[in-house]
C-alpha positions as CSV (number, residue, x, y, z in Angstrom):
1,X,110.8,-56.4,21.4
2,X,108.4,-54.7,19.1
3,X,106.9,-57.9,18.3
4,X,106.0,-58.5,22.2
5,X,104.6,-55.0,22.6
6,X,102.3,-55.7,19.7
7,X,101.0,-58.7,21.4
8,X,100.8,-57.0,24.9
9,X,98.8,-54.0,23.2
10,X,96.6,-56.8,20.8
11,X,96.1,-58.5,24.6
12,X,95.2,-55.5,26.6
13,X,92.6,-54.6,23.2
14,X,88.7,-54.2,24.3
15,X,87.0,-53.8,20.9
16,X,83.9,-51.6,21.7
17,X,82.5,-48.2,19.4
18,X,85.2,-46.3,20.9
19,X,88.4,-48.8,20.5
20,X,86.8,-49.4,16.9
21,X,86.1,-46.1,15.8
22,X,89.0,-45.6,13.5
23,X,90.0,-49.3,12.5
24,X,92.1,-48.1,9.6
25,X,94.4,-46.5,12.4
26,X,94.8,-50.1,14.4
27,X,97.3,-52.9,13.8
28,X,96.2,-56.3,12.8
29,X,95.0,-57.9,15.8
30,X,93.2,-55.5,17.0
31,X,91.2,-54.8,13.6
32,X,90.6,-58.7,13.6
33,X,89.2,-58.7,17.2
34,X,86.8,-55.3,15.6
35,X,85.5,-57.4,12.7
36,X,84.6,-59.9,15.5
37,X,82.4,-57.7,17.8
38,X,81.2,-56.0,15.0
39,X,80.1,-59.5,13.9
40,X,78.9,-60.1,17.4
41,X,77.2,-57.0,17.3
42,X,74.8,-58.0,14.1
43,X,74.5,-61.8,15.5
44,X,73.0,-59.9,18.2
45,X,70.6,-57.9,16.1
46,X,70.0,-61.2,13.9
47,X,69.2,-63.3,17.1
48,X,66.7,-60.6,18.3
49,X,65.1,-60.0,15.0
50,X,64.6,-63.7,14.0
51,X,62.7,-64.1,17.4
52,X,60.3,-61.5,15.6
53,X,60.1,-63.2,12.3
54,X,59.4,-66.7,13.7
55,X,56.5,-65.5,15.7
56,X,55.4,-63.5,13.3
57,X,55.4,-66.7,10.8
58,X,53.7,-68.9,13.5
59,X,50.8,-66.3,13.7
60,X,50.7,-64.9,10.1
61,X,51.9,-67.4,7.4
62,X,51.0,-70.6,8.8
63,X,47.1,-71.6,7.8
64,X,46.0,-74.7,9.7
65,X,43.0,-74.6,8.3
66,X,44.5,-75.5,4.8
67,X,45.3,-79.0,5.2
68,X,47.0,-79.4,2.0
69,X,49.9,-81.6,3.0
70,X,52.3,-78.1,2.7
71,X,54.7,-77.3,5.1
72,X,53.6,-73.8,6.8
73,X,55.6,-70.6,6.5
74,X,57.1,-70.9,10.0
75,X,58.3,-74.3,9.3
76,X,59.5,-73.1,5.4
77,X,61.1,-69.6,7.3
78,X,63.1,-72.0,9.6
79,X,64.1,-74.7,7.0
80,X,65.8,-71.4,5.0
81,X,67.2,-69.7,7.7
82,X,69.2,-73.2,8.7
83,X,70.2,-73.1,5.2
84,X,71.1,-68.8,5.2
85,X,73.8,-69.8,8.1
86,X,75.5,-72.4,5.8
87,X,75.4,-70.2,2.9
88,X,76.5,-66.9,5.0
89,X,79.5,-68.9,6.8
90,X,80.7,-71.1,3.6
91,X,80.9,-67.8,1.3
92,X,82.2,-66.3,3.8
93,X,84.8,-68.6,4.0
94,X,85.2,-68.6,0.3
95,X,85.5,-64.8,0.3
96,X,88.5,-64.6,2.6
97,X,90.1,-68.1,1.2
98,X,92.8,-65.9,-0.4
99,X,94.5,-64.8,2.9
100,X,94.0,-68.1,4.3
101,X,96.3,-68.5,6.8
102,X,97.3,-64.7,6.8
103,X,96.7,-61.7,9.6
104,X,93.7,-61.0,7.7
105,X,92.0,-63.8,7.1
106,X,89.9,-63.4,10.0
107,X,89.0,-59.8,8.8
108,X,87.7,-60.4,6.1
109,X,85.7,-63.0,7.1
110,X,84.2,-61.7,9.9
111,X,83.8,-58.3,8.0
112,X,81.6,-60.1,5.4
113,X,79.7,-62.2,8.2
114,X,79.0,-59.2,9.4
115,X,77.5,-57.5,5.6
116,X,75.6,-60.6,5.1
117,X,74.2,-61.3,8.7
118,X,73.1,-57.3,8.4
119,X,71.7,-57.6,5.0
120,X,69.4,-61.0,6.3
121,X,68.2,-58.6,9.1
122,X,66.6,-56.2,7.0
123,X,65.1,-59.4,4.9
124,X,63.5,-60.4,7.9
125,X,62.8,-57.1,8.7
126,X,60.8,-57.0,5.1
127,X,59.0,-60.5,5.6
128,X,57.3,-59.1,8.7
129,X,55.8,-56.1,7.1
130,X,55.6,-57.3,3.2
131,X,52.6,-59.0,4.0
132,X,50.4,-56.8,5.9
């Protein structure tokens, strides 16, 4: 009985600032499906801030006019950011292996997608104005 009104309430659960104020307070599921917005949330923020730093790449770190064989910064910033995604999810999935399997596997992992995917923000963030 209690078991099948823990999955009705996990079911009926809309994560959103409100719903994931207080996580601490909420049962399992319900923090899980948190961690995942909140990780949605900075995808988001990532998606829209990479847009940024790709342009500003094209326009600011790639020198035609070089022709040294190099590949430009816009080519180098995407050939690192493929690699970030791989590092970011495979740590990530290292750093929660110890609850593999458990209610809170997908916490932590989406909890430290989320740290990671926030910290590259602010390194892109720092690219675009490091160089000006």
């Amino acid at each position: 009985m209690i078991g099948s009104l823990l999955l009705l309430l996990a079911l009926q659960f809309t994560p959103n600032a409100e719903t994931c104020a207080d996580m601490g307070n909420l049962p399992q599921q319900p923090m899980n499906a948190c961690a995942a917005w909140e990780y949605e949330l900075a995808d988001a923020e990532l998606n829209q801030v990479w847009e940024q730093a790709i342009a500003y790449a094209r326009n600011y770190l790639s020198h035609d006019d070089m022709n040294d064989g190099r590949p430009s910064g816009a080519d180098r910033l995407l050939v690192a950011q493929r690699a970030w995604i791989v590092l970011r999810d495979e740590h990530c999935a290292a750093w929660s292996y110890h609850m593999r399997g458990g209610s809170a596997e997908p916490l932590l992992y989406h909890g430290c997608r989320t740290s990671m995917t926030r910290q590259r923000v602010t390194e892109l963030r720092n690219l675009m104005i490091e160089d000006q």
